[in-house]
C-alpha positions as CSV (number, residue, x, y, z in Angstrom):
1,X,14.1,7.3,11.8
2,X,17.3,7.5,13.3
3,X,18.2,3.7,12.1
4,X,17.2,4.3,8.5
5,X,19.2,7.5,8.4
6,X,22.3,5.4,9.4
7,X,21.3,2.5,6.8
8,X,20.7,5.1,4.3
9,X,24.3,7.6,4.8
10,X,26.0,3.9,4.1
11,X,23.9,3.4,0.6
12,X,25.3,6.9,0.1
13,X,28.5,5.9,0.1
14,X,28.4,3.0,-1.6
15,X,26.2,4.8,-4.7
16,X,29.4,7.2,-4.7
17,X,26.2,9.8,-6.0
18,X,26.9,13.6,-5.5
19,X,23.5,14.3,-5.9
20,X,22.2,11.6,-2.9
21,X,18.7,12.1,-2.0
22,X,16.0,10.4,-0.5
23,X,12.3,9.9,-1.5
24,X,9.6,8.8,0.5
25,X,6.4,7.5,-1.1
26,X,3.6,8.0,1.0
27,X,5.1,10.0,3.5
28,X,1.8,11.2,5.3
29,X,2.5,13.9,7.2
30,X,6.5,13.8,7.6
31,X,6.5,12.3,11.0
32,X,9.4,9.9,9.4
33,X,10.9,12.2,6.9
34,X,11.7,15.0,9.9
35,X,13.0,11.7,12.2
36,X,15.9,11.0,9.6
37,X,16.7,14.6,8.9
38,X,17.4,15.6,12.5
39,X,19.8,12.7,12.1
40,X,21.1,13.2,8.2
41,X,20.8,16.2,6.6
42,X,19.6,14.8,3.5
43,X,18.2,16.0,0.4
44,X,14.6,14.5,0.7
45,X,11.9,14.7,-1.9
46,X,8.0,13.4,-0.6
47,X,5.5,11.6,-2.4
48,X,1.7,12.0,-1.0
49,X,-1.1,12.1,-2.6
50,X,-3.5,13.6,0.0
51,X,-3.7,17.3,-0.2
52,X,-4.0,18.2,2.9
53,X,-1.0,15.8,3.6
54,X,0.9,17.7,1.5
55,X,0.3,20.6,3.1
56,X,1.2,19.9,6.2
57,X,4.3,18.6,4.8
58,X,5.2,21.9,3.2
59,X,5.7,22.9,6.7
60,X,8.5,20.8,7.4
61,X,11.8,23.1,5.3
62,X,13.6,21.7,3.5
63,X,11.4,18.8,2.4
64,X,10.3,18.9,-1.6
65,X,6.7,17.9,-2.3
66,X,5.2,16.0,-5.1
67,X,2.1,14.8,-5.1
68,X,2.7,11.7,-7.5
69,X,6.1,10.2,-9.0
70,X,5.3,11.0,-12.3
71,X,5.4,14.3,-11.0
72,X,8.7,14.1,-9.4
73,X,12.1,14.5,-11.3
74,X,14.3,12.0,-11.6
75,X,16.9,11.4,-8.6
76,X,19.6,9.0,-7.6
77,X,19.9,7.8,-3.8
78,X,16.8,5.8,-1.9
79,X,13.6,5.5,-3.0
80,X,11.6,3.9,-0.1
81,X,7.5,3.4,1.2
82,X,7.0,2.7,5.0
83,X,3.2,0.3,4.7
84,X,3.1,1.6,0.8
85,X,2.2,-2.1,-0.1
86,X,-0.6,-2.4,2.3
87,X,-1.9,1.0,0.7
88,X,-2.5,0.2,-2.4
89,X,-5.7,-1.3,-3.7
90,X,-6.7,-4.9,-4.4
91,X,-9.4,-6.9,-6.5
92,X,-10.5,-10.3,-4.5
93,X,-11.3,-12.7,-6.9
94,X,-12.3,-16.5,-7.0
95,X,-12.4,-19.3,-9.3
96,X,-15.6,-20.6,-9.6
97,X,-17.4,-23.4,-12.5
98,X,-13.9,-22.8,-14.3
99,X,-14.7,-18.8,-14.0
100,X,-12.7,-16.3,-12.6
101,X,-15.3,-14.2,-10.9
102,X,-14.0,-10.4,-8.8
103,X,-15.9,-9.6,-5.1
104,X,-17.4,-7.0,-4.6
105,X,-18.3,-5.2,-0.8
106,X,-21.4,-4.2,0.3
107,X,-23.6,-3.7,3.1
108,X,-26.0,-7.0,3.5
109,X,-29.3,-7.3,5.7
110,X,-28.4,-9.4,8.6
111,X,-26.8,-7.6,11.7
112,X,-23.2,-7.8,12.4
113,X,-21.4,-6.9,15.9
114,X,-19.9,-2.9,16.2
115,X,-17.0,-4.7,18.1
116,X,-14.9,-8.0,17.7
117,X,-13.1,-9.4,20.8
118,X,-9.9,-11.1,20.6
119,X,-11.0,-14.4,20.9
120,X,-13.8,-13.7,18.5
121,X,-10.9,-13.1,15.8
122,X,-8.7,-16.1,17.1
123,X,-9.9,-18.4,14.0
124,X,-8.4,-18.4,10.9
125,X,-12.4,-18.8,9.6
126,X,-13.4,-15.5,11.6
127,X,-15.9,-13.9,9.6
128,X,-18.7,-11.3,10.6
129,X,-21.4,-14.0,10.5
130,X,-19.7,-16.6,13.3
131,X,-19.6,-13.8,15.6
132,X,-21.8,-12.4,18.0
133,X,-22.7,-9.0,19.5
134,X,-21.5,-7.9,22.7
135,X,-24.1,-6.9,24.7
136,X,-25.1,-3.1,24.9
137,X,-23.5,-2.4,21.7
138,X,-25.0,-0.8,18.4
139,X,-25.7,-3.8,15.6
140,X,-26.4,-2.5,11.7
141,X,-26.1,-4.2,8.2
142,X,-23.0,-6.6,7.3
143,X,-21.1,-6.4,5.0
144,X,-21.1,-8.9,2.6
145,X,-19.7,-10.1,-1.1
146,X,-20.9,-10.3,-4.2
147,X,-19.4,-11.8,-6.5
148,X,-19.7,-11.6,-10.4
149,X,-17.7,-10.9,-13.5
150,X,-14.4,-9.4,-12.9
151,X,-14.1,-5.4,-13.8
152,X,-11.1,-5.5,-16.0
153,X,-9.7,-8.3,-18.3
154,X,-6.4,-7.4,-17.4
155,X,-7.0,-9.9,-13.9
156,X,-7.1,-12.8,-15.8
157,X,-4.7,-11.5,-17.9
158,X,-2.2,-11.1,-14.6
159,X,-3.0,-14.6,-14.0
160,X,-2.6,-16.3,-17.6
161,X,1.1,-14.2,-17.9
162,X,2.2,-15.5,-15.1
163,X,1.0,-18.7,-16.0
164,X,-1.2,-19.7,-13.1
165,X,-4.5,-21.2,-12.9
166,X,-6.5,-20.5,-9.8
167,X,-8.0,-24.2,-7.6
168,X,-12.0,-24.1,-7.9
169,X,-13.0,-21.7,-4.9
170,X,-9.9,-20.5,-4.4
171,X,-10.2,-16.9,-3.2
172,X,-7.4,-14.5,-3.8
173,X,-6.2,-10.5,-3.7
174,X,-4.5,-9.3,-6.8
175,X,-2.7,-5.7,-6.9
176,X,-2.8,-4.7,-10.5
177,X,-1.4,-0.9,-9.6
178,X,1.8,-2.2,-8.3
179,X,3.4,-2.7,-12.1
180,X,2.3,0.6,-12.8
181,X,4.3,2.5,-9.4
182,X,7.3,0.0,-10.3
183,X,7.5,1.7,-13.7
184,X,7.3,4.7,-12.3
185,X,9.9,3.9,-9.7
186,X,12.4,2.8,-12.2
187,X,11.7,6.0,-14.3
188,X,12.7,8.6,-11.2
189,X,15.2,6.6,-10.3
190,X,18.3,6.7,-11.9
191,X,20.6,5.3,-9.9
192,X,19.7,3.3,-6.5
193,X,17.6,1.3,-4.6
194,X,13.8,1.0,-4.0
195,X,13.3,-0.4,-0.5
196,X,9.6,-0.9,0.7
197,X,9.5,-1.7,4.2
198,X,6.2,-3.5,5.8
């Protein structure tokens, strides 16, 4: 907390903004937000959409809650997300017989180990099938894919914009909310910068 709050008074004075504030996107329960206002006593705006989240950060004075960014005014300063990225959903897909085809998770009928072990995981071809249960411990379904048609055109829309066709069996993740929060973004932010930290 106490580096970003340095990093973030310099962006201040670069922006030359009177108006200076920071928002956090996905700012849980203000563990963070609290850190870099004991050290800078910024304006600071929140962004969480868990309700009882948000509660609890209506604790912390003088933090402002929101519980979207469409519902948050627009601002100038630092828009920033500590692990926003690795929040936000994905579709797995594959190409397969010329086909893009989406995975979907479920719970299959052969048993799968409550516990991996470190060298269990030590391949990069670890799955829940190669491993095997550790003595003593609960076993229940695995989970498995599926895979079939994809849910939305707009994934092999993504694909055909960016102009990018997908190797037979080639499995991928593709975030198709991101465009969406980067609008919004660039709407509450007037003047700034958007950092996402991972």
């Amino acid at each position: 907390g106490e580096l970003l709050a340095a990093i973030f008074k310099s962006w201040k004075q670069k922006l030359k903004s009177d108006s200076f504030s920071i928002m956090e996107v996905g700012s849980g329960e203000g563990r963070l937000a609290m850190d870099i206002l004991r050290t800078a006593p910024f304006r600071y705006r929140a962004v969480e959409r868990s309700p009882s989240r948000r509660e609890a950060l209506k604790k912390h004075s003088p933090i402002e809650v929101y519980p979207d960014l469409g519902s948050a005014p627009p601002m100038e300063g630092v828009l920033f997300g500590n692990e926003l990225i690795d929040a936000f959903a994905v579709h797995r897909v594959r190409m397969k017989g010329g086909k893009l085809e989406e995975g979907f998770v479920g719970a299959g009928p052969r048993a799968r180990p409550e516990i991996q072990t470190r060298s269990d995981c030590t391949s990069s071809n670890s799955n829940f099938d190669s491993l095997e249960s550790i003595p003593g411990q609960a076993r229940g379904p695995a989970l498995t894919i599926s895979w079939s048609s994809p849910t939305t055109p707009h994934l092999e829309a993504y694909f055909n914009r960016l102009g990018i066709t997908l190797p037979e069996d080639y499995e991928t993740e593709v975030n198709l909310a991101m465009a969406d929060w980067l609008r919004d973004a660039s709407r509450v932010l007037e003047k700034g910068l958007v950092v996402l930290i991972d």
